[in-house]
DOFI-661868 format. One line per 3 residues: number of its first residue (from 0); for each residue z, x, y of C-alpha. Coordinates in steps of 0.5 Angstrom, whole numbers. Layout:
! DOFI-661868
NUM> Z:X:Y; ...
***
This chain:
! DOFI-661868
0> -123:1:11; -127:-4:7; -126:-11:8
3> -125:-14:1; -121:-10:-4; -123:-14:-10
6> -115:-15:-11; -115:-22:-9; -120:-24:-14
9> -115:-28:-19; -112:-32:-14; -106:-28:-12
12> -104:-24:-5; -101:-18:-2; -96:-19:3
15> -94:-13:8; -87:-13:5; -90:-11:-2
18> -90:-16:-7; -96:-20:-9; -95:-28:-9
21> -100:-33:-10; -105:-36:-5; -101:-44:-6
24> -95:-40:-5; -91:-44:1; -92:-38:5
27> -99:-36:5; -100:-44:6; -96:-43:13
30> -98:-37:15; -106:-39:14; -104:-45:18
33> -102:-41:24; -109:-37:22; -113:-44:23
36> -109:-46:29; -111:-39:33; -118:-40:31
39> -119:-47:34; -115:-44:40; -120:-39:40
42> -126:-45:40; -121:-49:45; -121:-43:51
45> -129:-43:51; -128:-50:53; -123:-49:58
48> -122:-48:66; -121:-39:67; -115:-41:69
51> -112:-44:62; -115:-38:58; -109:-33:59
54> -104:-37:57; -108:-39:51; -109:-32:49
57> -102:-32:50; -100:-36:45; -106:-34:40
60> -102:-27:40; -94:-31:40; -98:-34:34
63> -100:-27:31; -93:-26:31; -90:-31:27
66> -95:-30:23; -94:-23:21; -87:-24:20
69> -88:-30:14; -93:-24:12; -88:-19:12
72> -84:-24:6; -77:-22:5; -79:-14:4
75> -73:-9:3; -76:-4:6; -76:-3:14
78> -82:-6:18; -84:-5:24; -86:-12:27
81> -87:-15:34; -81:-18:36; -81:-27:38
84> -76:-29:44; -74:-36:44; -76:-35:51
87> -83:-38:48; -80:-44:47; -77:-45:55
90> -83:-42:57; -88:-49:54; -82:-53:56
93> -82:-51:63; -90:-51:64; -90:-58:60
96> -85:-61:65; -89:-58:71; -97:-60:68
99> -93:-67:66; -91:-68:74; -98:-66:76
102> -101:-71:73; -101:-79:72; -96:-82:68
105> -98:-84:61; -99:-92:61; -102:-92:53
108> -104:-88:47; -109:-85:49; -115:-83:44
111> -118:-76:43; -125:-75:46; -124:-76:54
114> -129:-68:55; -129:-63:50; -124:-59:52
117> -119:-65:51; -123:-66:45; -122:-60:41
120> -113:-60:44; -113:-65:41; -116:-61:34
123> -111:-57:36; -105:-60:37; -106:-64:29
126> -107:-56:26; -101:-54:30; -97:-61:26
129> -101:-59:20; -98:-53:21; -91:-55:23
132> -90:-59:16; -92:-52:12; -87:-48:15
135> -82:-54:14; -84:-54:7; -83:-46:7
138> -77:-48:9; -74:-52:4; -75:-46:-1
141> -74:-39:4; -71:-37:10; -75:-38:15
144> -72:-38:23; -71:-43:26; -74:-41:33
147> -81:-41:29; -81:-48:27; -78:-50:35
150> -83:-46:38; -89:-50:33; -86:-56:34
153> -86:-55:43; -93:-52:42; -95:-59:39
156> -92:-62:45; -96:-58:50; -102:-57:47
159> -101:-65:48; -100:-65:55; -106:-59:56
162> -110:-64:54; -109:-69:59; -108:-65:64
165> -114:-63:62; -118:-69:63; -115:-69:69
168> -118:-63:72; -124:-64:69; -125:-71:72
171> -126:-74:66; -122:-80:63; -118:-82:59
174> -119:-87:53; -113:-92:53; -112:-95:45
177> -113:-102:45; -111:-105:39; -116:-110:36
180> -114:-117:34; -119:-118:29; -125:-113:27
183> -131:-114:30; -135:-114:24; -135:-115:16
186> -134:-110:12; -137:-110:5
***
């Protein structure tokens, strides 16, 4: 199988259901999104303790899936998709709620860049709102289940935590944001 096909070159894209939309159609927006989100993670699990690494690869694949179903499009024929289970949802919950009580209560907000992995969490974590707002808007104009964006949205939330457990376990610190009262210098 070639990796290019020439049928995209004006602007347009097959979706697995059949059917072709455009390239800024809501759809492939969130899909491409998800695809953005999956490779930062891939960057983020080079960075972690081998520990971390399952889980991510776990939902780099719980990614992949609600991506072929936005794929798939509203196909009349039969798909053989793989299944999403809310159970994803309870899972990031439970395993924020059990990073959360491993480590310090959040006193500020916290600015991104404590270590590198921190770092690209937090990279992650505005791709993942990023794509959140795309499947929201997909939303607003095609069905789309509500599971996903549940599960878009909670991830944000643990990506978060990650990333201060992160610091935590590397020994790293977090950086409080302060406020400044006046601008140290002028601006032209």
């Amino acid at each position: 199988m070639k990796i290019y096909t020439r049928t995209g070159d004006g602007g347009e894209t097959g979706l697995l259901g059949g059917g072709r939309v455009s390239k800024a159609d809501p759809r492939i927006e969130a899909y491409g999104t998800l695809d953005e989100l999956n490779a930062v993670l891939g960057l983020l699990i080079q960075e972690v303790t081998p520990e971390e690494v399952e889980p991510l690869r776990h939902i780099q694949t719980q990614l992949f899936t609600i991506g072929s179903h936005l794929a798939a499009g509203r196909s009349e024929k039969p798909l053989s998709l793989p299944t999403f289970s809310e159970e994803e949802i309870a899972w990031l919950e439970a395993d924020i709620d059990k990073r959360e009580a491993a480590i310090p209560p959040m006193r500020n907000f916290i600015l991104p860049g404590s270590c590198r992995a921190e770092a690209w969490t937090h990279l992650a974590r505005t791709v993942c709102r990023r794509a959140e707002r795309r499947l929201v808007a997909l939303a607003a104009v095609e069905p789309v289940p509500a599971a996903f964006i549940k599960y878009i949205n909670r991830l944000s939330d643990w990506l978060f935590v990650l990333g201060r457990h992160l610091t935590h376990v590397l020994g790293a610190q977090e950086i409080p944001w302060r406020p400044e009262k006046q601008h140290p210098t002028k601006l032209s």
